[in-house]
C-alpha positions as CSV (number, residue, x, y, z in Angstrom):
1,X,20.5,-9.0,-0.5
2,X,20.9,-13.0,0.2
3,X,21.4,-14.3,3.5
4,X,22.1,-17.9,3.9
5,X,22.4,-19.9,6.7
6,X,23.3,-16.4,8.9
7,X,24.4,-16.5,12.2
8,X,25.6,-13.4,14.5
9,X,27.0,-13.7,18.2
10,X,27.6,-10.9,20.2
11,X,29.7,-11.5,23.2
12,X,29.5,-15.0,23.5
13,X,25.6,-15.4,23.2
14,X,24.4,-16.4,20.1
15,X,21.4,-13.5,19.2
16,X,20.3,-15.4,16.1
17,X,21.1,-18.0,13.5
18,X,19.7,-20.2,10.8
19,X,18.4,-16.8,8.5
20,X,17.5,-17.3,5.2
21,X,16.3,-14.2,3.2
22,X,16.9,-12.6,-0.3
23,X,15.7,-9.6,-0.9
24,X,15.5,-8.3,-4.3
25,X,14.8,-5.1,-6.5
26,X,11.3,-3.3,-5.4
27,X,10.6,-5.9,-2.7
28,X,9.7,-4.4,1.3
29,X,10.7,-6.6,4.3
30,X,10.3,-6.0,7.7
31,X,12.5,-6.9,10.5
32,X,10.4,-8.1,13.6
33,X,10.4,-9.5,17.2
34,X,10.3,-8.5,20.7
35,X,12.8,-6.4,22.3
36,X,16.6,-7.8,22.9
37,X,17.0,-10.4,19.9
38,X,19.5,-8.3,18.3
39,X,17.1,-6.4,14.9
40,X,19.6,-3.9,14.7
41,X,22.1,-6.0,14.5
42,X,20.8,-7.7,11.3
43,X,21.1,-4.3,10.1
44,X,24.9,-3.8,11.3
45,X,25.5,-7.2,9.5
46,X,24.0,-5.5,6.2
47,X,25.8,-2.7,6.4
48,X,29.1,-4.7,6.9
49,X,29.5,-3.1,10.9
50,X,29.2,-6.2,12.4
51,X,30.8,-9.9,11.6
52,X,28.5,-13.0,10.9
53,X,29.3,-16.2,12.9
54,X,28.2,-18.4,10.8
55,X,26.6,-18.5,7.0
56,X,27.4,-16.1,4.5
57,X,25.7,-12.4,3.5
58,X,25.6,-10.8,0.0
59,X,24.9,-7.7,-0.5
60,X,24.4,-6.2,-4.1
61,X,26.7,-9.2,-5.2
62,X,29.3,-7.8,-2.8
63,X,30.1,-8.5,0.7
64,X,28.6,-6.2,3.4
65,X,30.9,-2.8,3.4
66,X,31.5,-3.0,-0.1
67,X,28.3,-1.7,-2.0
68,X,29.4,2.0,-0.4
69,X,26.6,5.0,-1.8
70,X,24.4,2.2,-3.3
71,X,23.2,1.4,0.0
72,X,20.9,4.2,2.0
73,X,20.6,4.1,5.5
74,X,18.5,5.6,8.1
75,X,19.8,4.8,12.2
76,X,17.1,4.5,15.0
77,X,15.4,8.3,15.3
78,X,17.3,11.0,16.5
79,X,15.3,14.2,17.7
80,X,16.8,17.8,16.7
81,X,16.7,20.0,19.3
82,X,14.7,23.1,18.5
83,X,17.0,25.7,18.2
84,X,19.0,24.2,15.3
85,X,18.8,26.9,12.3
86,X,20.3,24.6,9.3
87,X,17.4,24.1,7.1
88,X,15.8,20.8,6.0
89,X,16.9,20.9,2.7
90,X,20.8,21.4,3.9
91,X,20.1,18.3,5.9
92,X,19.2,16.0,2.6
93,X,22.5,17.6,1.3
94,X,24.8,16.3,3.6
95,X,22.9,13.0,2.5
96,X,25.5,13.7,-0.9
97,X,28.3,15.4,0.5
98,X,28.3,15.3,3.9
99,X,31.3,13.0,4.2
100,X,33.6,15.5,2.3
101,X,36.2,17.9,3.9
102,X,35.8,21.2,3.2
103,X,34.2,23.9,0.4
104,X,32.2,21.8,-2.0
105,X,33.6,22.5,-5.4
106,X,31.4,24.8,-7.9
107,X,31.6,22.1,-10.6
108,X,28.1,20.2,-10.2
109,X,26.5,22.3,-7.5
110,X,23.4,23.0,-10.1
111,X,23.4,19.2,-10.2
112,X,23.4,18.6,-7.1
113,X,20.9,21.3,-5.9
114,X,18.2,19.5,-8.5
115,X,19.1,16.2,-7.0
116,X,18.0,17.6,-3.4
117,X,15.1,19.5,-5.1
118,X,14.1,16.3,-6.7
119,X,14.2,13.9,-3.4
120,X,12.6,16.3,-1.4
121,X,9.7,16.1,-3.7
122,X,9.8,12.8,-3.9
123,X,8.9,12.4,-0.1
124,X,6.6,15.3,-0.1
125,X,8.8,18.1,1.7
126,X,8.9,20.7,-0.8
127,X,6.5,23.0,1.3
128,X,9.2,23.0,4.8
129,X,12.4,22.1,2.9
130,X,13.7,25.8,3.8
131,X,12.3,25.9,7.3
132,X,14.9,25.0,10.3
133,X,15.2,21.4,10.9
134,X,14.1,22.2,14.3
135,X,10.9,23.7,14.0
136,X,10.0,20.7,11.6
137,X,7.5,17.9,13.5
138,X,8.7,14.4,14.0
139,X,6.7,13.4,10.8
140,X,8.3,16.1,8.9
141,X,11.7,15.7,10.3
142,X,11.4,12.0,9.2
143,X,10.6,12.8,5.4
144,X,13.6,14.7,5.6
145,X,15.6,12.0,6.9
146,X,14.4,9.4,4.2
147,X,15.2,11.8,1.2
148,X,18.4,12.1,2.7
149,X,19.4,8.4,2.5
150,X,17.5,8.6,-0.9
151,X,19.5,11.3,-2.6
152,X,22.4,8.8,-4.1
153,X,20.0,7.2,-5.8
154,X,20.3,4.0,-3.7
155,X,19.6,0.6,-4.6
156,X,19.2,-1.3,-1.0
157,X,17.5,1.3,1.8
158,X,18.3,0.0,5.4
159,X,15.4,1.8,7.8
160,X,16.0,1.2,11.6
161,X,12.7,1.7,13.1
162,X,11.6,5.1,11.5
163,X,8.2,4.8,12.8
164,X,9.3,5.2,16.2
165,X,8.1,8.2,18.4
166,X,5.5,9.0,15.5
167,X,1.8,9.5,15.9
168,X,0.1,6.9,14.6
169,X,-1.4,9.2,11.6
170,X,2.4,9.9,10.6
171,X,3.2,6.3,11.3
172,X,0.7,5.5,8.3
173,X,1.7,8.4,6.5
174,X,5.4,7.6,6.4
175,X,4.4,3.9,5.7
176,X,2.8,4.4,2.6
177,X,5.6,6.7,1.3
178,X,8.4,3.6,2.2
179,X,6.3,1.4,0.8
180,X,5.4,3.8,-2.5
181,X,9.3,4.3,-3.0
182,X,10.2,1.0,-2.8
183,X,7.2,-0.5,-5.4
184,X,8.1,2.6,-7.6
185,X,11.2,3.3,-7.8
186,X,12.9,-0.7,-7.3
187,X,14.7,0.0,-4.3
188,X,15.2,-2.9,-2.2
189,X,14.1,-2.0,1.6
190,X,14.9,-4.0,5.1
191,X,12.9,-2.0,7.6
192,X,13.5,-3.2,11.4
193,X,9.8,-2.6,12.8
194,X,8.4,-2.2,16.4
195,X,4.9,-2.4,15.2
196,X,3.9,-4.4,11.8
197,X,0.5,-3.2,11.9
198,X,1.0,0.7,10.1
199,X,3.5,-1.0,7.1
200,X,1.6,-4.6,7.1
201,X,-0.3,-3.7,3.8
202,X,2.7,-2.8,2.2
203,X,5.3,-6.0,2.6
204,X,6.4,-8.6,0.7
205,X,8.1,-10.6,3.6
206,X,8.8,-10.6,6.9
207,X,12.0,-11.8,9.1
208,X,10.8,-12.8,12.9
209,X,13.5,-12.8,15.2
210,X,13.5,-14.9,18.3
211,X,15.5,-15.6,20.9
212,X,18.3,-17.7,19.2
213,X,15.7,-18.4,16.3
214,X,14.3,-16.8,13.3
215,X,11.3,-17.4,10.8
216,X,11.1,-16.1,7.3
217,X,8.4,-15.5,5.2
218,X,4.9,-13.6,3.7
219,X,3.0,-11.7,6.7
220,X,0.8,-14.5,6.7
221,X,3.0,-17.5,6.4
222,X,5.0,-16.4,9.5
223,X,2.8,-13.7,11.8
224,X,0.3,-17.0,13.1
225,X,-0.4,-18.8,16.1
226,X,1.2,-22.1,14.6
227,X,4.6,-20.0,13.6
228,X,5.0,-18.2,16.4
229,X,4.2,-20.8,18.9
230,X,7.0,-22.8,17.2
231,X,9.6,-20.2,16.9
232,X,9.2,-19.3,20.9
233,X,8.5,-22.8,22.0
234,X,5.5,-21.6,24.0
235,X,2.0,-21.3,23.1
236,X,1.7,-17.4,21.1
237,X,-1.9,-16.4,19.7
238,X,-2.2,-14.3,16.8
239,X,-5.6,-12.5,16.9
240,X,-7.2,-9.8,14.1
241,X,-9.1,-7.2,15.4
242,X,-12.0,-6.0,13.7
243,X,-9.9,-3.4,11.7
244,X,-7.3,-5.6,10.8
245,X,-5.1,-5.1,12.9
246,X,-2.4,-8.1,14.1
247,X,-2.5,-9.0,18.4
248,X,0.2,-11.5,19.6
249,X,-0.9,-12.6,22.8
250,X,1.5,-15.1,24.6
251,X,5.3,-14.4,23.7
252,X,7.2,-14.4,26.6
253,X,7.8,-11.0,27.0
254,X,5.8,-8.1,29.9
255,X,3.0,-6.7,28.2
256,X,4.0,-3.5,29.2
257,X,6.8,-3.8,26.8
258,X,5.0,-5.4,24.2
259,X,2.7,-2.3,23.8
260,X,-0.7,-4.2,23.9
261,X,-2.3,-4.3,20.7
262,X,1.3,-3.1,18.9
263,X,1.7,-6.6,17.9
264,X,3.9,-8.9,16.0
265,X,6.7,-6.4,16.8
């Protein structure tokens, strides 16, 4: 993916401009800032939903829209109520033909059925595949999720903060396997993160939204007091706690929003 000089504006108000990113085979990016400076809608450009302003998006050589099942994407989390009987493993199924109209035809249903088998693996799964989707945990639920935007075999994977509502143990747990997928199988990943801290050891870059602004660049080279304080145009402090984890102090948004020590979000 290759964003130059990109721009988006959503009634009127310019949300954010000036972003300049490629993202390329096996590389994990995160998508972060405060609440209100438009992350999902840097997804909604990537997936062609939403118009640029200004600059121009690639995507796969392509403009967005046009890369169709070579892009996988998973919204903002959506909960299952717990009555719903259709099993996890039909769920990563209508990841392959769940945009078709009627009886799916006999030819390649063996095929099909090892490609499920195979990305349920893949995320670790196997053991509730067969169980209803609602009696699955959130962690569980999510797994499922992510094998179904995996099972075309995509080259870009769009995540839209599939941390959120998790424990932190699953929050680690479904970190790793993003970040393991992406280094090992060479898919390209844009996660939009509310917290950095459970997927910081595993990016490459990150993009830091502002308002109107935006900062590109390794953890490091963009999650400090210097960056930060110049992106918000107020003084931000970036601390390290004693177990590594990042604390932005300072950005002009309530700390009741900002989660306390869920920093750089």
């Amino acid at each position: 993916m290759e964003l130059r000089g990109a721009a988006v504006a959503v009634g009127g108000r310019t949300l954010w401009s000036g972003v300049d990113l490629t993202v390329r085979a096996g590389e994990f990016v995160a998508v972060l800032g405060p609440n209100g400076v438009g992350k999902s809608t840097l997804v909604k450009v990537l997936l062609g939903l939403l118009p640029t302003a200004a600059g121009e998006v690639r995507v796969l050589g392509r403009a967005p829209g046009g890369a169709g099942a070579r892009i996988g994407y998973l919204p903002q989390r959506r909960s299952f109520d717990a009555s719903l009987r259709i099993r996890g493993r039909d769920v990563v199924r209508l990841g392959l033909d769940g945009d078709r109209w009627g009886v799916p035809l006999p030819f390649g249903t063996a095929r099909r059925r090892d490609r499920v088998a195979e990305v349920v693996d893949l995320v670790g799964a196997t053991a509730y595949a067969d169980r209803p989707i609602g009696q699955c945990s959130g962690g569980e639920q999510q797994r499922l999720l992510i094998a179904q935007a995996l099972v075309r075999r995509p080259d870009v994977l769009l995540l839209d903060e599939p941390l959120d509502s998790l424990d932190l143990p699953n929050q680690s747990a479904v970190a790793a396997l993003i970040g393991r997928i992406c280094h090992e199988q060479g898919v390209a990943v844009v996660m939009v993160a509310h917290d950095v801290n459970p997927i910081l050891h595993h990016l490459d870059r990150v993009v830091y939204l502002a308002e109107g602004g935006a900062v590109t660049g390794t953890p490091t080279e963009v999650i400090t007091s210097e960056t930060l304080t110049r992106l918000y145009r107020t003084p931000v402090e970036v601390l390290r706690t004693g177990d590594g984890r990042l604390v932005v102090v300072g950005q002009p948004e309530a700390p009741s929003t900002h989660g306390g020590h869920h920093a750089a979000r």
